[in-house]
Backbone and ligand atoms as CSV (ligand in chain L), in Angstrom:
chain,resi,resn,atom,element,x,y,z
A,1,UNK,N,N,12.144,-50.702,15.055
A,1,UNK,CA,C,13.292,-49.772,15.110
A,1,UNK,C,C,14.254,-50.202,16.214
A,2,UNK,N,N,15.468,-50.348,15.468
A,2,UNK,CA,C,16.537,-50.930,17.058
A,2,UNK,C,C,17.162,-49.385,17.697
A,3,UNK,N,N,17.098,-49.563,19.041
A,3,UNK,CA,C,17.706,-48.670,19.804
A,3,UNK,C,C,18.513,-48.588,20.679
A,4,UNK,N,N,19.362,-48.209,21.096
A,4,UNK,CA,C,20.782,-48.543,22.078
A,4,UNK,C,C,20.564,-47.240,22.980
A,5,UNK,N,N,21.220,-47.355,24.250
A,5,UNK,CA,C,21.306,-46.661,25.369
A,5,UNK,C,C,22.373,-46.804,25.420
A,6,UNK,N,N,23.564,-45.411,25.672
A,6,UNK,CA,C,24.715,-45.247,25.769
A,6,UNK,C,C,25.163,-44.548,27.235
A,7,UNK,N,N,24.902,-44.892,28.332
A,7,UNK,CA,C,24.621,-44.426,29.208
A,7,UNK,C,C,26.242,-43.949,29.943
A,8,UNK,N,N,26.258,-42.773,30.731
A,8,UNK,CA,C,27.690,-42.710,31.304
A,8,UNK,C,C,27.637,-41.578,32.247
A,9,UNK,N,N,29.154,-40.895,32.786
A,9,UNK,CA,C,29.201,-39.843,33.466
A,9,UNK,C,C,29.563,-38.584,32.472
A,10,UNK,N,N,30.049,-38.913,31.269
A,10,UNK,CA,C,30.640,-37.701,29.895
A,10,UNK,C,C,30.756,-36.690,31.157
A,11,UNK,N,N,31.408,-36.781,32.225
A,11,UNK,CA,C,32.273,-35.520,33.031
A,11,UNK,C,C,33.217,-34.834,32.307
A,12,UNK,N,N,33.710,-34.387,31.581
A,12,UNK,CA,C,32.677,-33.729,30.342
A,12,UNK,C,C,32.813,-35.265,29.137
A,13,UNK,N,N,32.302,-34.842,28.121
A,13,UNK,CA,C,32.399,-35.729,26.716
A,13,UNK,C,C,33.739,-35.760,26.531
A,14,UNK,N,N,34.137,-36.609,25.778
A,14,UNK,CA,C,35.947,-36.287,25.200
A,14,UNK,C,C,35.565,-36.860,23.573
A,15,UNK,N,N,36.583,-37.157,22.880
A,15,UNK,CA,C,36.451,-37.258,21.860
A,15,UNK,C,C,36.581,-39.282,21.592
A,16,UNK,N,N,36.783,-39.813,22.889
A,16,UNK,CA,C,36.583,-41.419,22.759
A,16,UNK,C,C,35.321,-41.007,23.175
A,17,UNK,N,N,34.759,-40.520,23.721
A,17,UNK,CA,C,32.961,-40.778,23.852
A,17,UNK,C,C,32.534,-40.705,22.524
A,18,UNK,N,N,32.656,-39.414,21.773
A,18,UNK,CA,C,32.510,-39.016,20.533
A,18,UNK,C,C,32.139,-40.332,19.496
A,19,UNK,N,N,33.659,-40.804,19.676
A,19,UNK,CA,C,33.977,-41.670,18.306
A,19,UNK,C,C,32.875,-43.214,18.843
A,20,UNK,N,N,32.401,-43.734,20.121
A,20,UNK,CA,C,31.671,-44.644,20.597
A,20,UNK,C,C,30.513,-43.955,19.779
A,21,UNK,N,N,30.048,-42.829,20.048
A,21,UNK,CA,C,28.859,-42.568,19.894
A,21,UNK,C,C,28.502,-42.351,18.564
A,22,UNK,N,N,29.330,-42.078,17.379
A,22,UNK,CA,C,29.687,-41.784,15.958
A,22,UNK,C,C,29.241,-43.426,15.824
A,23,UNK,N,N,30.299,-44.193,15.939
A,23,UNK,CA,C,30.011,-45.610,15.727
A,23,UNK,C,C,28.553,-46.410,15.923
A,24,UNK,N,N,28.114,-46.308,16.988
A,24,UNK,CA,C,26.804,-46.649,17.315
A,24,UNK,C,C,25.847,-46.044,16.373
A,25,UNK,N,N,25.832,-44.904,16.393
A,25,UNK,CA,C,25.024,-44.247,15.456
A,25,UNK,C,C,24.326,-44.855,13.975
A,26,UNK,N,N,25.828,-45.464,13.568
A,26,UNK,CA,C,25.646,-46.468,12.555
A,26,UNK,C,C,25.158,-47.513,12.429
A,27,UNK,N,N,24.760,-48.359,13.576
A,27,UNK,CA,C,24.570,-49.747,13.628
A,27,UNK,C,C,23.574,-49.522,14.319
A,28,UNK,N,N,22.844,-48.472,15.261
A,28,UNK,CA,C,21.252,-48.733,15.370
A,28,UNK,C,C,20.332,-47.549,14.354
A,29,UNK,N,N,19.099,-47.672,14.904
A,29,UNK,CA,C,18.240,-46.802,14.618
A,29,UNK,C,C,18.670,-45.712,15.049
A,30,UNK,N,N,18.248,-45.682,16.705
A,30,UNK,CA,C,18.148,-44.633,17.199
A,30,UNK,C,C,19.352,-44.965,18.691
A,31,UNK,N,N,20.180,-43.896,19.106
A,31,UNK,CA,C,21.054,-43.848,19.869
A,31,UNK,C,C,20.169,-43.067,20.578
A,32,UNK,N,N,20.192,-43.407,22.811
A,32,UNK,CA,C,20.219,-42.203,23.605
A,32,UNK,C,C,21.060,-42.444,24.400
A,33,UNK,N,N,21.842,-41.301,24.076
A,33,UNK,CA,C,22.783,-41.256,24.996
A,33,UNK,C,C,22.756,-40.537,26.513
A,34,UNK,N,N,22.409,-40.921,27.071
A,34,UNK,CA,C,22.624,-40.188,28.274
A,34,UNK,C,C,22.915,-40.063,29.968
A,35,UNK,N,N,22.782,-39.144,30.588
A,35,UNK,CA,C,24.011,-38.380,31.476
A,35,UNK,C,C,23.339,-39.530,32.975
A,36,UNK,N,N,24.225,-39.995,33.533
A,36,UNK,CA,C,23.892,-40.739,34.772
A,36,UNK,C,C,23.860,-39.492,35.747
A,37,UNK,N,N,22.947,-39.497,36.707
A,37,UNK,CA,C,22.683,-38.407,37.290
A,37,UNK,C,C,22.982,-39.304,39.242
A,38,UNK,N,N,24.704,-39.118,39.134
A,38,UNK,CA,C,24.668,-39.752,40.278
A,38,UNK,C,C,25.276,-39.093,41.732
A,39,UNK,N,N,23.990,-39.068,42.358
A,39,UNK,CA,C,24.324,-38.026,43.724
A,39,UNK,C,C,25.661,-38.406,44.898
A,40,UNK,N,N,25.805,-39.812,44.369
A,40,UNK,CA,C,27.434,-40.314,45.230
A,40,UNK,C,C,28.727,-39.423,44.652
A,41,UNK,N,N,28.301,-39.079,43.489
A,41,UNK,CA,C,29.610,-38.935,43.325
A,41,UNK,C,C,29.710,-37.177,43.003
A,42,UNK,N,N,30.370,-36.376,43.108
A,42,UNK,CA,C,30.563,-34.800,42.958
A,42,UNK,C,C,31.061,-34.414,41.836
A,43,UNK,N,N,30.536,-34.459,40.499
A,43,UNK,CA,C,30.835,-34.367,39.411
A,43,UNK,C,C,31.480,-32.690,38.712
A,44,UNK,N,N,32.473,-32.418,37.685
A,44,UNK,CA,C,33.330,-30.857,37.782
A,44,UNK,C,C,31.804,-30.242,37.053
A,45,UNK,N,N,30.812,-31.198,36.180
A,45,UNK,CA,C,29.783,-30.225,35.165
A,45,UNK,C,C,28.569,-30.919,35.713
A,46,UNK,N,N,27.051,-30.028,35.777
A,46,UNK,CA,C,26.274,-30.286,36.586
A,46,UNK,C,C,25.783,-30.949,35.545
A,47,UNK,N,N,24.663,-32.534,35.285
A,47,UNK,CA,C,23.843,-32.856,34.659
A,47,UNK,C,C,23.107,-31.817,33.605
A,48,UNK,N,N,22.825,-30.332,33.507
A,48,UNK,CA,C,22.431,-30.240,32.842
A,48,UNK,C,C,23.475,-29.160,31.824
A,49,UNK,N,N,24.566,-28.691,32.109
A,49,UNK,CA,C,26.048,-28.708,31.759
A,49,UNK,C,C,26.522,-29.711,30.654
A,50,UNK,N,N,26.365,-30.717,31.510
A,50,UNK,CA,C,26.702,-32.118,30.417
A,50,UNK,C,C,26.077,-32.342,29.392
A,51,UNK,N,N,24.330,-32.299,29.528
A,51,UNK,CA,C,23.639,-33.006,28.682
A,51,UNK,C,C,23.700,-31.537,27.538
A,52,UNK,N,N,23.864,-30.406,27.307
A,52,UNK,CA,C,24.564,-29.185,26.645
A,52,UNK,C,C,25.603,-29.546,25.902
A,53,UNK,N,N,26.621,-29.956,26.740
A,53,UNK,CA,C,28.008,-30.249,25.729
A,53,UNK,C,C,27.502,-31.300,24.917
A,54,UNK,N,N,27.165,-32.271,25.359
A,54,UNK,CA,C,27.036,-33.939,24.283
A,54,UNK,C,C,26.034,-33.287,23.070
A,55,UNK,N,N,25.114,-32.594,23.463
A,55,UNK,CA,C,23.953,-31.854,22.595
A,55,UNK,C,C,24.769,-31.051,21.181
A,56,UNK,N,N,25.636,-30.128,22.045
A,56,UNK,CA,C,26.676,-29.233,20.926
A,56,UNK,C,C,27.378,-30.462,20.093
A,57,UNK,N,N,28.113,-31.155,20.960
A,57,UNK,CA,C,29.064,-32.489,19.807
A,57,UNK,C,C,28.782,-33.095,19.225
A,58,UNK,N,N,27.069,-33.729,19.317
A,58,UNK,CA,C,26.206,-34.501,18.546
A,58,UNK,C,C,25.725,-33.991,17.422
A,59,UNK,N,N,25.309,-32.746,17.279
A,59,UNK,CA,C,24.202,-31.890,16.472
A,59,UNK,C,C,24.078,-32.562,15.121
A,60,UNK,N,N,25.685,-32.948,14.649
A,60,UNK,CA,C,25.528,-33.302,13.570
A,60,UNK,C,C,24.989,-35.108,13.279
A,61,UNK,N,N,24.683,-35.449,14.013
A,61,UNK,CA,C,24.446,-37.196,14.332
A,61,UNK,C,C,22.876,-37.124,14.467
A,62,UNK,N,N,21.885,-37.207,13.605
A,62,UNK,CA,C,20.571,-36.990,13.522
A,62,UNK,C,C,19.775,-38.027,14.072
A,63,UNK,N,N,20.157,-38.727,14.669
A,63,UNK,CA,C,19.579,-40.599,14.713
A,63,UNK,C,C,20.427,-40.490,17.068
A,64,UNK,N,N,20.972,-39.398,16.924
A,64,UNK,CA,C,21.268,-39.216,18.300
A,64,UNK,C,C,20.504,-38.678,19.413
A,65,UNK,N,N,19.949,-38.624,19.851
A,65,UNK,CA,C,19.033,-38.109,21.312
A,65,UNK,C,C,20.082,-37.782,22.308
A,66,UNK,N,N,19.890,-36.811,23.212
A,66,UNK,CA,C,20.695,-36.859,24.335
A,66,UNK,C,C,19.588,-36.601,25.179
A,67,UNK,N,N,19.982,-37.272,26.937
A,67,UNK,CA,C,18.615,-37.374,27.673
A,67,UNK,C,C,19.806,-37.342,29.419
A,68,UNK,N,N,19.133,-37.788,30.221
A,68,UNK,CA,C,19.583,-37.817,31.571
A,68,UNK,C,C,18.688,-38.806,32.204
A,69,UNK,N,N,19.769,-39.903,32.903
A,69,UNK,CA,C,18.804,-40.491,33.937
A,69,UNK,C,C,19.031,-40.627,35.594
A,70,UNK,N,N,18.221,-40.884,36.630
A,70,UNK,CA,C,18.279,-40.968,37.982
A,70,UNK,C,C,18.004,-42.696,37.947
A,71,UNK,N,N,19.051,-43.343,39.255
A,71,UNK,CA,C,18.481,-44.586,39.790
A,71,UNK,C,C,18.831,-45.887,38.356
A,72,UNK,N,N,18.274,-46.843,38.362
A,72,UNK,CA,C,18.794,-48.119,37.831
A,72,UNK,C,C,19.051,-47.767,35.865
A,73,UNK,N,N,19.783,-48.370,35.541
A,73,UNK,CA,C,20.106,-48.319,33.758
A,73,UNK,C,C,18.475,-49.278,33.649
A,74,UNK,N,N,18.484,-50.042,34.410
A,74,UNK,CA,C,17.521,-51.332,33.718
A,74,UNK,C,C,16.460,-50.392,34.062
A,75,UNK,N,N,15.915,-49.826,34.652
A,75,UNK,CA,C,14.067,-49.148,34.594
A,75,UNK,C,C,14.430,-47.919,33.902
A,76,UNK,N,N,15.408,-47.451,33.439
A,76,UNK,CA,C,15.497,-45.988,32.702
A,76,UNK,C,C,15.508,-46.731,31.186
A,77,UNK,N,N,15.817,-48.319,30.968
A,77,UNK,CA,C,15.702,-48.661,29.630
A,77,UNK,C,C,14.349,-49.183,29.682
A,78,UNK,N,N,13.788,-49.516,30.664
A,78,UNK,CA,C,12.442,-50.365,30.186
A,78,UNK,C,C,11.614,-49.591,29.660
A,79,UNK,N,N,11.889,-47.986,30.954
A,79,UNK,CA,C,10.869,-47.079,30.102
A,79,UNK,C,C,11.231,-46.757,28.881
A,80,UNK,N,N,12.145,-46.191,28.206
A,80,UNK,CA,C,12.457,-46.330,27.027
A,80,UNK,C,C,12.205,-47.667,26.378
A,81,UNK,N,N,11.705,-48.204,26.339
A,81,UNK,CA,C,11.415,-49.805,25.799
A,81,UNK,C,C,12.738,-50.185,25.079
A,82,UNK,N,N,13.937,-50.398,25.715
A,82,UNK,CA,C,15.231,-50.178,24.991
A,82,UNK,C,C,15.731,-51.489,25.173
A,83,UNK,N,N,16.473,-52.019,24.923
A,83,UNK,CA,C,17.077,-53.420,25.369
A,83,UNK,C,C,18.623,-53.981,25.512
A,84,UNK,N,N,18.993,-52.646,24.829
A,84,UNK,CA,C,20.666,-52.767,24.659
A,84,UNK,C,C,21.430,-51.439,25.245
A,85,UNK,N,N,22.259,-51.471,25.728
A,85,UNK,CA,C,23.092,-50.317,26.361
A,85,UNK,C,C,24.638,-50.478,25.686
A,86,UNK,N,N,24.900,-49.775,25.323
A,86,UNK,CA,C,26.149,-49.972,25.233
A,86,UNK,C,C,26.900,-49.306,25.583
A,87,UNK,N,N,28.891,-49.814,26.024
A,87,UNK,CA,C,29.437,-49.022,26.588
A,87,UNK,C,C,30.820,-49.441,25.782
A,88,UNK,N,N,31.459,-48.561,25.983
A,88,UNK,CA,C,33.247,-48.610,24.958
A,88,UNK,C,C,34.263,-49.499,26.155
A,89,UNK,N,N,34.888,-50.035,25.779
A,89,UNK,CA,C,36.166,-50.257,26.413
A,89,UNK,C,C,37.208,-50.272,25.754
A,90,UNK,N,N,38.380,-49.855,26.928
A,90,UNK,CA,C,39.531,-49.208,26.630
A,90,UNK,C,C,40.420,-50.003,26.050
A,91,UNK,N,N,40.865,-50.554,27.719
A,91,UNK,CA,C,41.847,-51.817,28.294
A,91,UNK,C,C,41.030,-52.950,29.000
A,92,UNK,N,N,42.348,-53.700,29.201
A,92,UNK,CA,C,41.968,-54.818,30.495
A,92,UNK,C,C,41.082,-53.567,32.019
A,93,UNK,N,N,42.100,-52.669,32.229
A,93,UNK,CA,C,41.813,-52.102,33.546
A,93,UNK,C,C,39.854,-51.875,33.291
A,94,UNK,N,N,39.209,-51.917,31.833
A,94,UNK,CA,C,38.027,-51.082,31.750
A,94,UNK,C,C,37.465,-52.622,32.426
A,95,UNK,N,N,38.133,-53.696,31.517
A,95,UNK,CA,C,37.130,-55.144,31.438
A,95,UNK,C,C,36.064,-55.486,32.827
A,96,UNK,N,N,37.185,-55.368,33.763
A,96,UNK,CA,C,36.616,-56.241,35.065
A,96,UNK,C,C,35.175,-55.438,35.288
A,97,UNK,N,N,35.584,-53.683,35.627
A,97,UNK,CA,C,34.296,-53.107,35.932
A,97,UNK,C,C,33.235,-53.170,34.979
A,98,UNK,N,N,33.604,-53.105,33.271
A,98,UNK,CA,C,32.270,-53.488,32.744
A,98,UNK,C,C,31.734,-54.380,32.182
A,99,UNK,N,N,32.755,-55.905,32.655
A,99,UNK,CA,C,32.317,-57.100,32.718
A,99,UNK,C,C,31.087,-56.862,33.911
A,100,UNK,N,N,31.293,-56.354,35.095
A,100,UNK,CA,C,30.493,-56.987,36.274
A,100,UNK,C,C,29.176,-55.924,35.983
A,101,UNK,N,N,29.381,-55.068,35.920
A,101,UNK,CA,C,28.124,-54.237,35.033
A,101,UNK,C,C,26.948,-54.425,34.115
A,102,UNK,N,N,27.822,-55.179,33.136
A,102,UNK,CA,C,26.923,-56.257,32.070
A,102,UNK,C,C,26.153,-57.214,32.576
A,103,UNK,N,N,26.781,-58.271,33.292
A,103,UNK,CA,C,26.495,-59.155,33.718
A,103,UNK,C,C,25.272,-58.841,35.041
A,104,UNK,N,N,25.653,-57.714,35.871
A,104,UNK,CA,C,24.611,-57.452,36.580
A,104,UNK,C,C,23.306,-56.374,36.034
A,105,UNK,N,N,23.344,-56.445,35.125
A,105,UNK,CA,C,22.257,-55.540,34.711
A,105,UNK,C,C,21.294,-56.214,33.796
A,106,UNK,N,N,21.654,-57.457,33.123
A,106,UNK,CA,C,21.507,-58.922,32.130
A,106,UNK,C,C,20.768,-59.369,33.604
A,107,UNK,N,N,20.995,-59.721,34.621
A,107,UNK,CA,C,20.716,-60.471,35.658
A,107,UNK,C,C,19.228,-59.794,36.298
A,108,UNK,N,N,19.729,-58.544,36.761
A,108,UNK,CA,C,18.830,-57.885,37.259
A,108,UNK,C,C,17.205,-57.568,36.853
A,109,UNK,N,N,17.764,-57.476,35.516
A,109,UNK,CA,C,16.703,-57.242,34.004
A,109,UNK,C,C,16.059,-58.419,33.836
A,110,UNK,N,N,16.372,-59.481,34.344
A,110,UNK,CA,C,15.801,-60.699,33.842
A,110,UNK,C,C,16.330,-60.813,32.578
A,111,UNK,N,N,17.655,-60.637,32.154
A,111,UNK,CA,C,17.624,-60.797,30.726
A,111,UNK,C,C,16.995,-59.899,29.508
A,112,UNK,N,N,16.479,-58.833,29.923
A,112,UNK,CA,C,15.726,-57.897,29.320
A,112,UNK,C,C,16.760,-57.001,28.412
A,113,UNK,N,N,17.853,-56.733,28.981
A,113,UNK,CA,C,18.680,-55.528,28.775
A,113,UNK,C,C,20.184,-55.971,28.311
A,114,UNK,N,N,21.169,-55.844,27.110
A,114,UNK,CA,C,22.051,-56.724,27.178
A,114,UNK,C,C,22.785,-55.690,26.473
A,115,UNK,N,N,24.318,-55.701,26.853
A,115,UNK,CA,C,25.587,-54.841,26.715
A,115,UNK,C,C,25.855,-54.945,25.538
A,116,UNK,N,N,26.109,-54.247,24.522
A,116,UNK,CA,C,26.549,-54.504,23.419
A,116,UNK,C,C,28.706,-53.697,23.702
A,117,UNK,N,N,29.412,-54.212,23.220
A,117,UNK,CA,C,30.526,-53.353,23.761
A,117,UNK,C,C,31.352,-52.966,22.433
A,118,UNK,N,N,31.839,-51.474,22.131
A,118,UNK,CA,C,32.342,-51.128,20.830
A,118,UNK,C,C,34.012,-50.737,21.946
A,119,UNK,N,N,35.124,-51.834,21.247
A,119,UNK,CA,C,36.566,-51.203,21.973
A,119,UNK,C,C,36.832,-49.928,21.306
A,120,UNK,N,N,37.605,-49.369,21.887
A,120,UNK,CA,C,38.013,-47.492,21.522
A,120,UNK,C,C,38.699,-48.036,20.495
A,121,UNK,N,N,38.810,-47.337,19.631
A,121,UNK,CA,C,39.654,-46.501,18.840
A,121,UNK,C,C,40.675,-46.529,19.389
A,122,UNK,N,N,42.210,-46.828,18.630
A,122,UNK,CA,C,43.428,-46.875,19.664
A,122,UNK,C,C,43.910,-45.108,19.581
A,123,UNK,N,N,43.693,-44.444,18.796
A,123,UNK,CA,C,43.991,-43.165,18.987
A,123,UNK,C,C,43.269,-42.461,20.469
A,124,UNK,N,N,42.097,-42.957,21.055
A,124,UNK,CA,C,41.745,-42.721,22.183
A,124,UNK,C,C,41.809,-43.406,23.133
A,125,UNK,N,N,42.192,-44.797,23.509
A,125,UNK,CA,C,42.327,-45.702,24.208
A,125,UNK,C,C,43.232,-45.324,25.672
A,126,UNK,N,N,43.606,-44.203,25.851
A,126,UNK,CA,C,44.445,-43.692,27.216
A,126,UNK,C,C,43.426,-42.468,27.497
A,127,UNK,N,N,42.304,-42.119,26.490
A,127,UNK,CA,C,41.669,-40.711,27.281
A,127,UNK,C,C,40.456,-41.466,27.722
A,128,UNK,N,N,40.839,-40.302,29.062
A,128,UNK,CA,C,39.134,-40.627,30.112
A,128,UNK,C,C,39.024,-39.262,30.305
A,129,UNK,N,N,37.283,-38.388,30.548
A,129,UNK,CA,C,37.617,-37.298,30.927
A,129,UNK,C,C,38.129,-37.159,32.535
A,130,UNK,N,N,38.668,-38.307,33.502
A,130,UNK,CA,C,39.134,-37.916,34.540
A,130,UNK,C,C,40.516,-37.165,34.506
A,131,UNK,N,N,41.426,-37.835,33.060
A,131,UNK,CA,C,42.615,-37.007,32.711
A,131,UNK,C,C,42.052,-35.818,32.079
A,132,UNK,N,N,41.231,-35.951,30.996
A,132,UNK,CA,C,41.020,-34.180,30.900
A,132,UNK,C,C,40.678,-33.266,31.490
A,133,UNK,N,N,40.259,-33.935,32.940
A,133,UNK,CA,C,39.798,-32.713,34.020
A,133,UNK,C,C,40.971,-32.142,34.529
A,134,UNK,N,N,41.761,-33.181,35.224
A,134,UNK,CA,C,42.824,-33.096,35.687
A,134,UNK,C,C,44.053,-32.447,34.598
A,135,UNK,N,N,43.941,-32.278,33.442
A,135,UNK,CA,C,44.841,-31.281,32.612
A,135,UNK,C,C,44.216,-30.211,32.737
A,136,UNK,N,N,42.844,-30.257,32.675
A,136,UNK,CA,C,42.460,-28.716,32.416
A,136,UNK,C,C,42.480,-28.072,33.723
A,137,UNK,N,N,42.514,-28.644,34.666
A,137,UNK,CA,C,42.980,-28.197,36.531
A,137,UNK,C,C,44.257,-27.629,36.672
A,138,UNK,N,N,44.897,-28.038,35.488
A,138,UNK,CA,C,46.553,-27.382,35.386
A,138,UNK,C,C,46.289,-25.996,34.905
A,139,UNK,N,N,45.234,-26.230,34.256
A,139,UNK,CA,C,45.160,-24.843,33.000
A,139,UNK,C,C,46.215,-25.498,31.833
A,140,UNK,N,N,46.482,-26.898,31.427
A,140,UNK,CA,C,47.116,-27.315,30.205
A,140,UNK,C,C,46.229,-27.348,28.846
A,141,UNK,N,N,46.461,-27.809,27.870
A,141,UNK,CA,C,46.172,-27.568,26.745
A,141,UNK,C,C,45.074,-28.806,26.285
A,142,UNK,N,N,43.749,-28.511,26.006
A,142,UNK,CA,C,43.073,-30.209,26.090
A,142,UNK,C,C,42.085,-29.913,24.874
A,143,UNK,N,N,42.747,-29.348,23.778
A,143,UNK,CA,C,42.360,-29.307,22.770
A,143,UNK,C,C,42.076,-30.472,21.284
A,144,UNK,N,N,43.182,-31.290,21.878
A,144,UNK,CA,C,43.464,-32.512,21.195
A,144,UNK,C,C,42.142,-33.534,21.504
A,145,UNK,N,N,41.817,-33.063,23.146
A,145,UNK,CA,C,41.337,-34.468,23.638
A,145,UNK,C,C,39.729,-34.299,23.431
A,146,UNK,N,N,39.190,-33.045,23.440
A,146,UNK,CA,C,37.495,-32.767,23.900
A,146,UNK,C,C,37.526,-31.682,22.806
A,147,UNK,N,N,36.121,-31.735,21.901
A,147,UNK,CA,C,35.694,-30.966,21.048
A,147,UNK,C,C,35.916,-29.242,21.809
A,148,UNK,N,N,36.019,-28.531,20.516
A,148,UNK,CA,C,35.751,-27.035,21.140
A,148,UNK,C,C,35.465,-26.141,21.958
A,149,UNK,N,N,34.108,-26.779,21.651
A,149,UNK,CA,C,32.547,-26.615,22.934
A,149,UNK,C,C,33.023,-26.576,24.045
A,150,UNK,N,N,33.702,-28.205,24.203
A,150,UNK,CA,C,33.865,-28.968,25.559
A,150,UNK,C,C,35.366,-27.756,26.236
A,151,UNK,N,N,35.882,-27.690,24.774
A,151,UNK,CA,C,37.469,-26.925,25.657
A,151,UNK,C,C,36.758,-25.498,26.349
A,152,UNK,N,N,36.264,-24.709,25.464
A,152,UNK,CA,C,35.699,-23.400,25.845
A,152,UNK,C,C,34.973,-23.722,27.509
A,153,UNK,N,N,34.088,-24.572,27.546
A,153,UNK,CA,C,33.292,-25.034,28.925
A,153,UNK,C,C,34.425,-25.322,30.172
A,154,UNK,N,N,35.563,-25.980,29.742
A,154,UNK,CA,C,36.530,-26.385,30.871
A,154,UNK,C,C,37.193,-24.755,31.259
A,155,UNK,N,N,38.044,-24.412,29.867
A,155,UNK,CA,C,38.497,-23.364,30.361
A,155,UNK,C,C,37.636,-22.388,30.845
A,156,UNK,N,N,36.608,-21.980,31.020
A,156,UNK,CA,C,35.502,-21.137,31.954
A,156,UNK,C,C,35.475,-21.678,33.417
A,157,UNK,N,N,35.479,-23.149,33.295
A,157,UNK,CA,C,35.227,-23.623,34.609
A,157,UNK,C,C,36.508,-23.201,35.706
A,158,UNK,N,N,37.683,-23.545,34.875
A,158,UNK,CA,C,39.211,-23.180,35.378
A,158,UNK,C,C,39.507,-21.993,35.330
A,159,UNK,N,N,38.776,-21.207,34.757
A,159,UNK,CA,C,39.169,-19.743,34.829
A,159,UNK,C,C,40.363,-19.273,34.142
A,160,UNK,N,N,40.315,-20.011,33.212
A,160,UNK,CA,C,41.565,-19.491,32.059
A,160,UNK,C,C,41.378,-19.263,30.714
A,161,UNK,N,N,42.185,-19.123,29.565
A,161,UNK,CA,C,42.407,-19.323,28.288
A,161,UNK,C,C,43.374,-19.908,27.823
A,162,UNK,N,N,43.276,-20.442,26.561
A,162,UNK,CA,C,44.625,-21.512,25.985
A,162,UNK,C,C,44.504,-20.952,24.537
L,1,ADP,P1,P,35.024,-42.002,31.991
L,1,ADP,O1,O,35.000,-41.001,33.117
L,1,ADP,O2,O,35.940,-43.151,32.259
L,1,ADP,O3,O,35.258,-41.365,30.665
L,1,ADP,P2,P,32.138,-42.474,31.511
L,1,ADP,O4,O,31.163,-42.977,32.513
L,1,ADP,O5,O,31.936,-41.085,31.041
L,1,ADP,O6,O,33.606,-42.697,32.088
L,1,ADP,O7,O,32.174,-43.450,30.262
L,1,ADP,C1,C,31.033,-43.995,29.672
L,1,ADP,C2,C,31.439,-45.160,28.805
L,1,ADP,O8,O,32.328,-44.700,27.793
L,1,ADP,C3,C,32.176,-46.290,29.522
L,1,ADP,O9,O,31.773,-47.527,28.956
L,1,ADP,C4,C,33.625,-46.019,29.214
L,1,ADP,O10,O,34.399,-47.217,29.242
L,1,ADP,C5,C,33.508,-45.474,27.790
L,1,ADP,N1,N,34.652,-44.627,27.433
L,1,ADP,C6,C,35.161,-43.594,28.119
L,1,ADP,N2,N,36.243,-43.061,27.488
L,1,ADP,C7,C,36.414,-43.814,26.356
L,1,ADP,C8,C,37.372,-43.800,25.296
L,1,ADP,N3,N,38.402,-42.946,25.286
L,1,ADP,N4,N,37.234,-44.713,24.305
L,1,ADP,C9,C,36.221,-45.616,24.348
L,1,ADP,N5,N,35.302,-45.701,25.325
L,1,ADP,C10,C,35.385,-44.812,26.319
């Protein structure tokens, strides 16, 4: 059975995570996608917040898992006996950081673990959820960009309605 690791921050999911994860779906067995649990950085939805929303957006993707990990991609795939991770890119601006990513995690792994990369969708190719945070911080409209679920969860967080 082939399996892919889709690993990220989905601060929240948007709908280019979506369409990565729709895609993958197709071309392995089994997809897990899940939530990097990283204490450097101060994230707007807590790890288990996140791994909720991707859960609601997935439901219909049966071959999808959603999970959470702490510490290296390469020992969160070994235990999963996994070998491929994959991640979307945008632009050039995505390349450099997940060129050096690939390459150090191929390295680290001994070769164990290797990037598979699906480019966005050009209808999503400008969304990150760092802009949908930052719209929904306005209290603007981010209905276009993040499933339902995800809008209802922001606007609670912001304390509004749209
Ligand atoms: P971001 O905060 O930039 O959305 P994540 O860590 O959540 O970052 O992203 C996980 C992976 O999904 C990365 O490989 C990232 O390049 C990719 N990704 C994020 N947004 C999109 C998008 N709109 N289209 C395709 N891939 C995306």
């Amino acid at each position: 059975m082939s399996t892919a690791i889709y690993p990220g921050s989905f601060d929240p999911v948007t709908y280019g995570h979506i369409d990565i994860i729709t895609r993958a779906s197709g071309m392995f067995d089994h997809i897990i996608v899940s939530v990097l649990n990283n204490p450097s950085k101060s994230p707007l939805f807590t790890v288990e917040e996140r791994v909720t929303m991707l859960k609601e957006c997935t439901a219909h993707l049966k071959n999808v898992e959603i999970d959470s990990f702490s510490g290296l991609l390469v020992d969160y795939a070994r235990e999963k006996n996994c070998h491929i991770a994959i991640r979307g890119l945008r632009a050039m601006t995505d390349f450099d950081y997940e060129l050096h990513f690939a390459q150090t995690n191929f390295t680290i792994s001994k070769g164990d673990l290797e990037t598979v990369f699906l480019t966005t969708d050009l209808a999503y190719s400008f969304l990150s959820s760092t802009t949908v945070r930052e719209i929904a911080s306005f209290h603007g409209d981010v209905s276009e960009l993040v499933p339902k679920y995800v809008c209802k969860c922001l606007y609670k967080k912001f304390g509004y309605e749209n």
